[in-house]
C-alpha positions in Angstrom: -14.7 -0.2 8.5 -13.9 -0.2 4.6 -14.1 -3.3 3.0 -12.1 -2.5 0.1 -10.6 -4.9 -2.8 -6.6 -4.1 -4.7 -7.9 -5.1 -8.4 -4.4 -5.7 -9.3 -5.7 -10.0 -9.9 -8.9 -8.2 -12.5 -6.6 -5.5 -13.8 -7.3 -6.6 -17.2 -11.4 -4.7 -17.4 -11.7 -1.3 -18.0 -12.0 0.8 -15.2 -15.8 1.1 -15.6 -15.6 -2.8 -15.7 -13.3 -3.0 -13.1 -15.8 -0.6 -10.2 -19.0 -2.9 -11.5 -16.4 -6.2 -10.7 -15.4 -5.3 -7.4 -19.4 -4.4 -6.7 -20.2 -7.4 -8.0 -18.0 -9.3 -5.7 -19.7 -7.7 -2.3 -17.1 -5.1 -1.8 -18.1 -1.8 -0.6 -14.7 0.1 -1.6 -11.7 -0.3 -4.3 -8.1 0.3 -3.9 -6.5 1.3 -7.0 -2.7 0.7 -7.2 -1.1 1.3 -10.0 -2.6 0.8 -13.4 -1.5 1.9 -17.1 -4.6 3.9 -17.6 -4.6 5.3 -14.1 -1.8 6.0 -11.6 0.9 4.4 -13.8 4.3 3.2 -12.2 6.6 6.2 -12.1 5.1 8.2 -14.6 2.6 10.9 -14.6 -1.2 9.8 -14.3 -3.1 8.7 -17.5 -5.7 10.7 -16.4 -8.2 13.4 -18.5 -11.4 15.2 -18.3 -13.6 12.1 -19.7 -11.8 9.5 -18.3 -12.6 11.1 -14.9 -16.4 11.1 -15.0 -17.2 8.0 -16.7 -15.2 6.8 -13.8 -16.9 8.4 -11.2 -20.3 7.5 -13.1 -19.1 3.7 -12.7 -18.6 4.8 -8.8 -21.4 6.3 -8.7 -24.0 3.4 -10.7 -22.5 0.8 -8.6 -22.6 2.7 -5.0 -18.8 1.5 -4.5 -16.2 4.1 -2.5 -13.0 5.1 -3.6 -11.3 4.4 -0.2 -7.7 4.8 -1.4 -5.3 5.4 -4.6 -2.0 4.2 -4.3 0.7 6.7 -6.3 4.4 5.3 -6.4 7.2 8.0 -7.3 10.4 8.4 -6.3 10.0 10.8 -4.1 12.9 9.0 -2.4 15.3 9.3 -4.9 19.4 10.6 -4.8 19.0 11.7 -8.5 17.4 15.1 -9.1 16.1 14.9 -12.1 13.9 11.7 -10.8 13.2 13.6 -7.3 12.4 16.7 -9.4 9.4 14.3 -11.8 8.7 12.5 -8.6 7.4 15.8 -6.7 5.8 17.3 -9.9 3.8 13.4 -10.6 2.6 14.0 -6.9 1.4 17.3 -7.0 -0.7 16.1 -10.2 -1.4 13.2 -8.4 -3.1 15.5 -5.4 -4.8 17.4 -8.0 -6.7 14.4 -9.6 -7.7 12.7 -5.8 -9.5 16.2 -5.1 -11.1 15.7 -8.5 -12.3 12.0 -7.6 -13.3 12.8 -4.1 -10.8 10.4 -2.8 -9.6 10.7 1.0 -6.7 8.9 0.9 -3.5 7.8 -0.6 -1.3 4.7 0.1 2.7 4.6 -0.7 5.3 3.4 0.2 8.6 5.3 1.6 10.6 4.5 -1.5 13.1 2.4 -3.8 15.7 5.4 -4.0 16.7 6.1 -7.6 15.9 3.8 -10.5 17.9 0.2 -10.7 19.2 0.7 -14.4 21.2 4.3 -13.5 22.9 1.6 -10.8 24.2 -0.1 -13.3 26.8 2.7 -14.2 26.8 4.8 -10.5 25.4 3.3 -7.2 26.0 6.4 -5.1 23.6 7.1 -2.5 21.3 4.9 -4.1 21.0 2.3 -1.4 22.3 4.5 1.5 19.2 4.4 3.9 20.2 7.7 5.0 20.5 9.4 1.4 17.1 8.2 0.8 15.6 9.4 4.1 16.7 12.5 3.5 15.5 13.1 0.3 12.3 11.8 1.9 11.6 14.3 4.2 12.3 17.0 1.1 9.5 15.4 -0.3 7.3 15.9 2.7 8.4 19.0 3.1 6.9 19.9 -0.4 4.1 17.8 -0.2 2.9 17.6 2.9 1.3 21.3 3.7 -0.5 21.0 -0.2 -2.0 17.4 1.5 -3.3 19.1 4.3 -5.0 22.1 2.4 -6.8 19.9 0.5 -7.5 17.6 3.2 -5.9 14.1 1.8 -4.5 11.6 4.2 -1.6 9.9 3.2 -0.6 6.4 4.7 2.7 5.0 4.5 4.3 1.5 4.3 7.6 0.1 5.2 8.3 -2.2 2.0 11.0 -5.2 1.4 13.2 -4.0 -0.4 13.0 -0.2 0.5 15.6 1.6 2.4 12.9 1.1 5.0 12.0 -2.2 6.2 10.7 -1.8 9.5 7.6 -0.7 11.4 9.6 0.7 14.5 11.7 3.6 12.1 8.8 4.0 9.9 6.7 5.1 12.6 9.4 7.4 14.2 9.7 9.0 10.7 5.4 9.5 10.4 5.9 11.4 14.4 8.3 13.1 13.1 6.2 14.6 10.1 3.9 15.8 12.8 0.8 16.1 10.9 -2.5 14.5 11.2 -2.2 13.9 7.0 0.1 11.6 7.5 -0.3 8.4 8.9 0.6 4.5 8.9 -0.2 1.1 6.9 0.6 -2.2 7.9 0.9 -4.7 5.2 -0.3 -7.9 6.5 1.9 -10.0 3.8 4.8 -8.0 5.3 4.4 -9.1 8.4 7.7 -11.2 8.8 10.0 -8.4 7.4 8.6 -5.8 9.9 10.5 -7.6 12.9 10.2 -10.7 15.0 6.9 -9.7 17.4 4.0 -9.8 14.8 1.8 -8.0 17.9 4.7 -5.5 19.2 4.8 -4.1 15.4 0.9 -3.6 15.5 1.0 -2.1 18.6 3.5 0.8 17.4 1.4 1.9 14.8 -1.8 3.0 17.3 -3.2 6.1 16.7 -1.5 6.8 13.3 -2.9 3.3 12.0 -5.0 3.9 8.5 -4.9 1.2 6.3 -4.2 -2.1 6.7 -3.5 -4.7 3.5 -4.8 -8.2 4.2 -2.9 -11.4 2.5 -1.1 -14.5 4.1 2.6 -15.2 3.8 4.7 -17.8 4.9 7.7 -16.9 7.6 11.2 -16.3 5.9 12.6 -16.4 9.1 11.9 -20.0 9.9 13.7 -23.4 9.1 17.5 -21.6 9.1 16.3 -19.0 7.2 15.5 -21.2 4.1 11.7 -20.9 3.7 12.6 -20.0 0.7 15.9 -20.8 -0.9 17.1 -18.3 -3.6 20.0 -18.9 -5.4 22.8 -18.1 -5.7 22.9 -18.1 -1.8 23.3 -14.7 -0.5 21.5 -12.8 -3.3 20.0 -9.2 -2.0 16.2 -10.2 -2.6 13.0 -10.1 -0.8 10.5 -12.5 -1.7 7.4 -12.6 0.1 3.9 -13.6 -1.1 0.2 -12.7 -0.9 -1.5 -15.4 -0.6 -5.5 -16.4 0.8 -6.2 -16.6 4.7 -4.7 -19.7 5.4 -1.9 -20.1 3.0 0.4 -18.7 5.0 1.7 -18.7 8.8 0.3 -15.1 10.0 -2.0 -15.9 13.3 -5.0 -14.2 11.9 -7.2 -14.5 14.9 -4.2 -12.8 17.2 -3.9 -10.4 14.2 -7.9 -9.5 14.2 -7.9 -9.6 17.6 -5.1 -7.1 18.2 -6.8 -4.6 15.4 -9.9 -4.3 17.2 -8.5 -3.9 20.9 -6.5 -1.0 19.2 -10.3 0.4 18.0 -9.3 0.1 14.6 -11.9 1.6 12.1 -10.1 2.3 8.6 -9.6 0.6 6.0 -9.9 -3.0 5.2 -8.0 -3.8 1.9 -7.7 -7.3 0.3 -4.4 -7.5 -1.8 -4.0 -10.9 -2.5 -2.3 -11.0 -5.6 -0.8 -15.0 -5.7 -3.9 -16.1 -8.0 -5.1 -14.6 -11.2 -6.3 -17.9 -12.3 -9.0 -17.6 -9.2 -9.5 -14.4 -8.5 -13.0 -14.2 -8.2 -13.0 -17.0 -6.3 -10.2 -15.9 -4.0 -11.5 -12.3 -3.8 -14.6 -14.0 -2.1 -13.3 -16.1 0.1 -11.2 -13.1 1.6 -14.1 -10.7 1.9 -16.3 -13.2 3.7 -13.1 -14.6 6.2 -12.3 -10.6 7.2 -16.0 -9.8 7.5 -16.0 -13.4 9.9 -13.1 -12.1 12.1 -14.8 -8.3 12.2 -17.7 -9.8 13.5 -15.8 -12.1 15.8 -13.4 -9.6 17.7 -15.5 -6.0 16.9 -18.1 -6.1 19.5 
């Protein structure tokens, strides 16, 4: 198992600042989504020569692993010219995980094109099958590269995606047919994946990677308004990612279902909900998951 830390809440230090932080805390791994100096949102990675091995000298000093990175592109997207970045962004992307030794990458199946071009045309942007399609160009590109050079990639249904849902996700991951390519489930998610919290876990055995711990309350409960947005009826998804405990997910039926499916990957805490404790929070979530490993792993 990877105990692994998202340092999106200590995003502020340096990288070199950021690896001795996370060490310091008691994690063994780092996640690193997407930072300016790093794998930057959209955009090509802010990555060169000495950036590189000072961080892999932090990685190194400190004994931490770098258990994933998390690129986001849109790979997904009806707009050529965005597709066309998108696929050229992962291919650097690829390049600079071989270079930092890292065996996996996280995503997510995509946004489609970017919101402001919807402000003058909206076609195909929100079409789920547009979006798929364009998809499984990408994978078609990407994937063979992936497994010459022996990087997993894991894949999340998001809200707000033109893929919600574990049950499609996964029939998209068999589809791929390759042993690169496999699945995360995103704890704080949970509610947006489908009714049967257990059912959703279940569908992901044997492709199951990474899995993203943080609580969230149930949108789904009290008529639909655990949390009201206004005006009614606006197209949002608002989740959170809160502690252990904050939430409504059963963590001990969670826990107990990952470990009767044998999982061993990785272990990632993404809370995100408080910057003004992260340390603190950060903590508290590494000893609770390292409590239910040792409860339900035997």
């Amino acid at each position: 198992m990877k105990h692994t830390l998202d340092p999106h809440m200590i995003r502020h230090l340096s990288l070199e600042d950021t690896v001795r932080k996370v060490a310091e805390l008691g994690y063994d791994h780092v996640e690193m989504s997407p930072r300016p100096d790093f794998f930057s949102w959209w955009t090509r990675p802010k990555l060169y020569p000495e950036r590189i091995r000072s961080f892999k000298q932090a990685l190194r000093d400190t004994g931490v692993g770098l258990a994933s990175i998390q690129p986001m592109y849109r790979w997904a997207s009806p707009y050529p010219d965005e597709w066309d970045v998108a696929i050229d962004n992962w291919k650097r992307a690829i390049e600079w995980a071989v270079e930092l030794e890292c065996p996996l990458f996280v995503s997510e199946f995509g946004r489609g094109g970017s919101p402001d071009r919807s402000l003058n045309d909206r076609s195909g942007l929100h079409r789920p099958e547009t979006c798929e399609n364009q998809f499984f160009r990408a994978m078609d590109v990407l994937v063979p590269i992936l497994e010459r050079e022996g990087i997993k990639l894991s894949l999340e249904a998001h809200p707000e995606d033109w893929l919600e849902e574990i049950a499609p996700a996964v029939d998209i991951i068999k589809t791929i047919n390759s042993p690169m390519v496999r699945a995360s489930f995103i704890a704080p998610h949970t509610f947006f994946y489908g009714p049967d919290m257990v059912a959703n876990l279940r569908a992901t055995e044997g492709l199951l990677e990474h899995v993203r711990l943080a609580d969230t309350y149930d949108h789904n409960k009290s008529s639909a308004l655990r949390y009201i947005v206004n005006p009614p009826g606006s197209k949002v998804r608002v989740h959170q990612h809160t502690d252990f405990g904050q939430g409504e997910i059963d963590w001990d039926t969670f826990f107990a279902t990952l470990a009767d499916m044998k999982f061993d990957g990785v272990l990632s805490n993404c809370v995100f909900a408080w910057e003004d404790r992260a340390e603190d929070s950060a903590r508290y979530m590494l000893s609770e998951t390292k409590r239910y490993v040792e409860k339900y792993w035997k």
